[in-house]
N, C-alpha and C positions, 0 to 999 in steps of 0.2 A: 098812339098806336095800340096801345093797352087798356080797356076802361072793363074791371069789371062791379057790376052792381047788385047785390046784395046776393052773393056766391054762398049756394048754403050747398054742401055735401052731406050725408045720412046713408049711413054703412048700419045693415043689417047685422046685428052678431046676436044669431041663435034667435031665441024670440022677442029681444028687446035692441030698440035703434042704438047707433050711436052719430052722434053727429059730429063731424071732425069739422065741419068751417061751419060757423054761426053769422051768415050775414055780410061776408066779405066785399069791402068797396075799396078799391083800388086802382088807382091812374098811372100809367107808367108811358114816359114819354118817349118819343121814337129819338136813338141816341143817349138815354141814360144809363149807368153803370153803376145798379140796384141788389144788395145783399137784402136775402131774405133771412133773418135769424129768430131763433126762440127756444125752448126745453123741448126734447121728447115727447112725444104727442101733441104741438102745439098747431100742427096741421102743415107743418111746412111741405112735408112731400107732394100731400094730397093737393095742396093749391098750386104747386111746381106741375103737377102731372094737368091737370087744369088747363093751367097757361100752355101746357104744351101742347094740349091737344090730344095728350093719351088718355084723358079721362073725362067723364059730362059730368056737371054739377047735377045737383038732384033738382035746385031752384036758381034762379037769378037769372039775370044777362050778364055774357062773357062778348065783348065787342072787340075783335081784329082788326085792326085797319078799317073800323068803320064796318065791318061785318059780322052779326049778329051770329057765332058759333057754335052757341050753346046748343042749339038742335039741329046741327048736322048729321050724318049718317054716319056711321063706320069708314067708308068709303071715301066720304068728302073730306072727313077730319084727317084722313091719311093722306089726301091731297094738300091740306094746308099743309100739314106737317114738313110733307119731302118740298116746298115751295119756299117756307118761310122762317123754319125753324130748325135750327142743330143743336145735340143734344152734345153735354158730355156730362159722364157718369165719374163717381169715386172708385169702383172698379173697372173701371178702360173698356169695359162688354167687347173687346176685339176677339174675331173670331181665330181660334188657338193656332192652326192648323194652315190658315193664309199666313202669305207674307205682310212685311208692313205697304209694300206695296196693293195687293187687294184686298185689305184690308179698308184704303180710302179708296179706294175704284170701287168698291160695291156700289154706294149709292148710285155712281152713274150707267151700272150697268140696266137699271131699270128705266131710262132717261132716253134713252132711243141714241146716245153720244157712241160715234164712232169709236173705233181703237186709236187711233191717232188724237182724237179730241180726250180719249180718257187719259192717253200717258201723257200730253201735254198737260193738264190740268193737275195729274195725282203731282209729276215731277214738280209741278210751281207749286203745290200747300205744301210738300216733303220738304222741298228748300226754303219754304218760308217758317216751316219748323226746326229748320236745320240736321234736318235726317235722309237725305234723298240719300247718304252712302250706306245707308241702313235700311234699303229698300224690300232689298230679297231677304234680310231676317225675319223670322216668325215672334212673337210677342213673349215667348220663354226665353230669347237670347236677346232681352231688350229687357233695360232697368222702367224700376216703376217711372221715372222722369219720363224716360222714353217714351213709352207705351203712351201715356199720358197727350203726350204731342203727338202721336200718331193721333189718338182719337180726336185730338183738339181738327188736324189737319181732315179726317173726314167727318169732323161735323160741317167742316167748311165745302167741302167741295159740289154740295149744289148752290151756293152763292146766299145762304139765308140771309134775312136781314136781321131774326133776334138769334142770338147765343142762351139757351140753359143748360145752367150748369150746377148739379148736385153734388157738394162735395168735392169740389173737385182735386184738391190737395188731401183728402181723407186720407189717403193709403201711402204719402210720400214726405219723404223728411223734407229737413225745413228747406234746405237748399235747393234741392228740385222743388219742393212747392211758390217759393218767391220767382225760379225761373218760369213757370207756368204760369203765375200769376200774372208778374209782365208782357208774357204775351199778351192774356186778355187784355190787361192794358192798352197794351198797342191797338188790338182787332178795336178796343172802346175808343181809340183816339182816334182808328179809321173808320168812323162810323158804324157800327157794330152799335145794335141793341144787346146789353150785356145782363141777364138775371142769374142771380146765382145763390143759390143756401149754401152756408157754412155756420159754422157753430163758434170759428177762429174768428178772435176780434182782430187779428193782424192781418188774416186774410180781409176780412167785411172792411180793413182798413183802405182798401184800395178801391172800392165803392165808391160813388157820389152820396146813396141815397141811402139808407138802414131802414125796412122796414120790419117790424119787431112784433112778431103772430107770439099768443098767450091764449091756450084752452081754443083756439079755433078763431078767437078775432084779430085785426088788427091792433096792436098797443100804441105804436107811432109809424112813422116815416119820417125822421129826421135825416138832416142833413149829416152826411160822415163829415167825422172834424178832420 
Protein backbone atom coordinates (compact mmCIF):
# COMPACT_ATOMS: atom_id res chain seq x y z
CA UNK A 1 0.00 0.00 0.00
CA UNK A 2 2.87 2.11 1.30
CA UNK A 3 6.37 1.99 -0.57
CA UNK A 4 8.58 4.88 -0.07
CA UNK A 5 12.04 5.15 -1.78
CA UNK A 6 14.88 7.01 -0.80
CA UNK A 7 12.56 9.97 0.94
CA UNK A 8 14.96 12.84 1.52
CA UNK A 9 13.06 16.22 3.07
CA UNK A 10 15.58 19.62 3.26
CA UNK A 11 14.01 22.42 5.22
CA UNK A 12 15.72 25.85 4.60
CA UNK A 13 16.59 27.64 8.03
CA UNK A 14 17.96 31.04 7.28
CA UNK A 15 20.94 30.57 4.98
CA UNK A 16 22.02 27.01 5.65
CA UNK A 17 19.68 23.51 4.79
CA UNK A 18 18.66 21.28 7.20
CA UNK A 19 17.77 17.89 6.28
CA UNK A 20 15.25 16.22 8.48
CA UNK A 21 14.97 12.56 6.40
CA UNK A 22 18.10 11.39 4.87
CA UNK A 23 17.02 8.68 2.39
CA UNK A 24 14.08 7.11 3.81
CA UNK A 25 12.93 3.39 2.47
CA UNK A 26 9.96 2.05 3.73
CA UNK A 27 7.24 -0.59 3.04
CA UNK A 28 4.07 -0.65 4.89
CA UNK A 29 1.57 -3.16 4.07
CA UNK A 30 -2.11 -2.71 3.33
CA UNK A 31 -3.68 -3.96 6.97
CA UNK A 32 -0.53 -3.48 9.25
CA UNK A 33 -0.66 -1.91 12.74
CA UNK A 34 2.88 0.25 12.42
CA UNK A 35 4.31 2.64 15.49
CA UNK A 36 6.62 5.09 14.39
CA UNK A 37 9.06 6.08 17.30
CA UNK A 38 12.44 7.82 17.85
CA UNK A 39 14.00 11.17 20.00
CA UNK A 40 13.10 14.71 19.26
CA UNK A 41 14.12 15.71 15.88
CA UNK A 42 14.42 12.27 14.59
CA UNK A 43 12.03 13.15 11.66
CA UNK A 44 8.99 11.43 12.86
CA UNK A 45 6.57 14.32 12.16
CA UNK A 46 8.11 15.35 8.97
CA UNK A 47 7.78 11.54 7.47
CA UNK A 48 3.97 11.34 9.22
CA UNK A 49 3.12 14.55 7.27
CA UNK A 50 4.73 12.79 4.14
CA UNK A 51 2.68 9.63 4.20
CA UNK A 52 -0.15 11.83 4.78
CA UNK A 53 -0.07 13.80 2.09
CA UNK A 54 0.31 17.28 3.78
CA UNK A 55 3.65 17.47 2.74
CA UNK A 56 6.28 16.73 -0.60
CA UNK A 57 9.49 15.24 -0.11
CA UNK A 58 12.27 17.40 -1.49
CA UNK A 59 13.69 13.85 -3.33
CA UNK A 60 12.63 10.24 -3.66
CA UNK A 61 9.40 8.36 -4.68
CA UNK A 62 6.41 8.14 -2.35
CA UNK A 63 4.15 5.18 -3.89
CA UNK A 64 0.14 5.05 -2.83
CA UNK A 65 -1.54 2.10 -3.84
CA UNK A 66 0.85 1.81 -6.64
CA UNK A 67 0.54 5.63 -7.38
CA UNK A 68 3.44 7.53 -7.70
CA UNK A 69 2.53 10.87 -5.27
CA UNK A 70 5.36 12.46 -4.80
CA UNK A 71 4.57 15.13 -7.48
CA UNK A 72 1.12 15.80 -7.39
CA UNK A 73 -0.45 19.14 -7.11
CA UNK A 74 -1.80 20.83 -4.06
CA UNK A 75 -5.02 19.91 -5.25
CA UNK A 76 -4.55 16.29 -6.15
CA UNK A 77 -2.76 15.58 -2.79
CA UNK A 78 -5.94 17.03 -1.20
CA UNK A 79 -7.97 14.51 -3.15
CA UNK A 80 -5.95 11.64 -1.96
CA UNK A 81 -6.09 12.86 1.26
CA UNK A 82 -10.11 13.33 1.85
CA UNK A 83 -10.39 9.61 -0.23
CA UNK A 84 -7.84 7.55 1.53
CA UNK A 85 -6.62 9.00 4.66
CA UNK A 86 -7.89 10.14 8.31
CA UNK A 87 -6.02 11.95 10.44
CA UNK A 88 -6.04 12.07 14.35
CA UNK A 89 -3.97 14.48 16.02
CA UNK A 90 -2.61 14.67 20.08
CA UNK A 91 -4.61 17.83 20.33
CA UNK A 92 -8.22 16.59 19.06
CA UNK A 93 -8.01 20.00 16.20
CA UNK A 94 -12.04 19.83 16.82
CA UNK A 95 -13.44 22.88 15.87
CA UNK A 96 -14.44 24.82 19.70
CA UNK A 97 -17.64 26.26 18.73
CA UNK A 98 -19.55 22.95 16.75
CA UNK A 99 -21.03 20.30 18.47
CA UNK A 100 -19.66 16.89 18.72
CA UNK A 101 -22.12 16.17 16.23
CA UNK A 102 -20.51 18.78 13.31
CA UNK A 103 -17.87 18.25 14.36
CA UNK A 104 -17.72 14.65 12.32
CA UNK A 105 -20.32 15.92 9.59
CA UNK A 106 -17.78 18.36 8.33
CA UNK A 107 -15.98 16.16 6.20
CA UNK A 108 -19.01 15.23 4.50
CA UNK A 109 -20.34 18.31 3.95
CA UNK A 110 -17.67 18.88 1.18
CA UNK A 111 -18.77 15.17 -0.43
CA UNK A 112 -21.87 16.16 -2.15
CA UNK A 113 -23.73 13.62 1.00
CA UNK A 114 -27.28 14.50 1.56
CA UNK A 115 -28.70 15.56 5.16
CA UNK A 116 -30.10 12.33 5.79
CA UNK A 117 -26.84 10.40 4.40
CA UNK A 118 -24.72 12.67 6.84
CA UNK A 119 -26.80 12.05 10.13
CA UNK A 120 -27.07 8.47 9.27
CA UNK A 121 -23.37 8.02 8.81
CA UNK A 122 -22.27 10.76 11.88
CA UNK A 123 -24.97 8.68 14.22
CA UNK A 124 -23.20 5.19 13.23
CA UNK A 125 -19.14 6.52 13.97
CA UNK A 126 -20.86 8.37 17.31
CA UNK A 127 -22.07 4.96 18.39
CA UNK A 128 -19.41 3.04 17.42
CA UNK A 129 -17.34 5.49 19.69
CA UNK A 130 -19.90 5.34 22.13
CA UNK A 131 -20.86 8.96 22.23
CA UNK A 132 -23.98 9.60 20.08
CA UNK A 133 -25.68 10.82 23.59
CA UNK A 134 -23.03 13.34 23.62
CA UNK A 135 -23.81 14.70 20.29
CA UNK A 136 -25.17 18.27 20.80
CA UNK A 137 -22.09 18.91 23.41
CA UNK A 138 -19.31 21.17 22.24
CA UNK A 139 -15.61 19.84 22.83
CA UNK A 140 -15.15 22.13 26.41
CA UNK A 141 -17.93 20.00 27.92
CA UNK A 142 -16.32 16.78 26.67
CA UNK A 143 -13.10 15.08 28.74
CA UNK A 144 -9.95 14.82 26.98
CA UNK A 145 -11.09 10.76 26.36
CA UNK A 146 -13.93 12.18 24.86
CA UNK A 147 -12.90 14.58 22.58
CA UNK A 148 -10.37 12.06 21.45
CA UNK A 149 -13.12 9.58 19.98
CA UNK A 150 -14.98 12.24 18.49
CA UNK A 151 -11.97 12.99 16.41
CA UNK A 152 -11.14 9.34 16.01
CA UNK A 153 -15.07 9.11 14.72
CA UNK A 154 -14.48 11.80 11.98
CA UNK A 155 -11.37 10.80 10.87
CA UNK A 156 -13.57 7.79 9.93
CA UNK A 157 -16.48 9.08 8.37
CA UNK A 158 -15.29 9.37 4.79
CA UNK A 159 -14.46 5.59 4.97
CA UNK A 160 -10.40 5.88 4.71
CA UNK A 161 -8.49 2.91 4.25
CA UNK A 162 -5.15 4.23 6.27
CA UNK A 163 -5.55 5.68 9.97
CA UNK A 164 -2.58 8.37 11.06
CA UNK A 165 -2.32 8.91 14.03
CA UNK A 166 0.19 11.48 15.84
CA UNK A 167 0.14 11.10 19.40
CA UNK A 168 -2.63 10.15 19.91
CA UNK A 169 -2.86 9.53 23.71
CA UNK A 170 -0.30 12.60 24.22
CA UNK A 171 -2.76 14.84 26.17
CA UNK A 172 -4.78 11.82 28.07
CA UNK A 173 -4.15 9.80 31.15
CA UNK A 174 -3.53 6.36 31.21
CA UNK A 175 -6.99 5.12 31.38
CA UNK A 176 -8.67 7.09 28.62
CA UNK A 177 -5.35 6.48 26.58
CA UNK A 178 -5.66 2.36 26.81
CA UNK A 179 -9.61 3.10 26.06
CA UNK A 180 -8.46 4.84 22.70
CA UNK A 181 -5.94 2.66 22.02
CA UNK A 182 -8.46 -0.32 21.86
CA UNK A 183 -10.35 1.19 19.58
CA UNK A 184 -7.59 1.43 17.20
CA UNK A 185 -7.14 -1.93 17.85
CA UNK A 186 -10.48 -2.85 16.77
CA UNK A 187 -10.55 -0.38 13.59
CA UNK A 188 -6.78 -2.72 12.96
CA UNK A 189 -8.70 -5.92 13.49
CA UNK A 190 -11.30 -4.47 10.99
CA UNK A 191 -9.08 -3.84 8.45
CA UNK A 192 -7.85 -0.42 8.96
CA UNK A 193 -4.31 0.55 7.81
CA UNK A 194 -3.09 1.83 11.25
CA UNK A 195 0.31 4.40 11.37
CA UNK A 196 0.81 6.07 14.25
CA UNK A 197 3.94 8.00 16.34
CA UNK A 198 4.15 7.88 19.80
CA UNK A 199 7.03 8.12 22.05
CA UNK A 200 4.96 5.47 24.91
CA UNK A 201 6.39 2.05 24.56
CA UNK A 202 3.03 0.65 26.18
CA UNK A 203 1.27 2.63 23.54
CA UNK A 204 3.93 1.37 20.31
CA UNK A 205 2.90 -1.89 22.49
CA UNK A 206 -0.15 -2.48 20.61
CA UNK A 207 1.51 -2.16 17.17
CA UNK A 208 2.52 -5.12 14.91
CA UNK A 209 5.44 -3.35 13.55
CA UNK A 210 8.13 -0.60 15.53
CA UNK A 211 9.72 1.32 13.14
CA UNK A 212 12.56 3.22 14.86
CA UNK A 213 13.74 6.84 12.77
CA UNK A 214 17.32 8.20 14.52
CA UNK A 215 18.69 11.89 12.98
CA UNK A 216 16.29 11.29 9.87
CA UNK A 217 16.98 7.52 8.92
CA UNK A 218 15.42 4.43 9.53
CA UNK A 219 17.34 2.34 12.62
CA UNK A 220 14.85 -0.89 12.25
CA UNK A 221 11.36 -2.05 11.69
CA UNK A 222 11.04 -4.90 14.02
CA UNK A 223 8.45 -6.77 14.90
CA UNK A 224 6.59 -5.51 18.40
CA UNK A 225 7.04 -8.44 20.86
Amino acid sequence: MIQLNDIRKVYQMGKLPFEALKGIDLTIESGEFVAVMGPSGSGKSTLMNIIGCLDTASSGEYHLDERNVAGLSFDQLSQVRNRKIGFVFQNFNLLPYATSFENVELPLLFNGKSAKQRKERVRELLDKVGLWEWHRHRPTELSGGQQQRIAIARALVNEPPILLADEPTGNLDSNSGREIMEIFQGLWEAGKTVIMVTHDNTVAGYAKRIVRLLDGRVENGRKSA
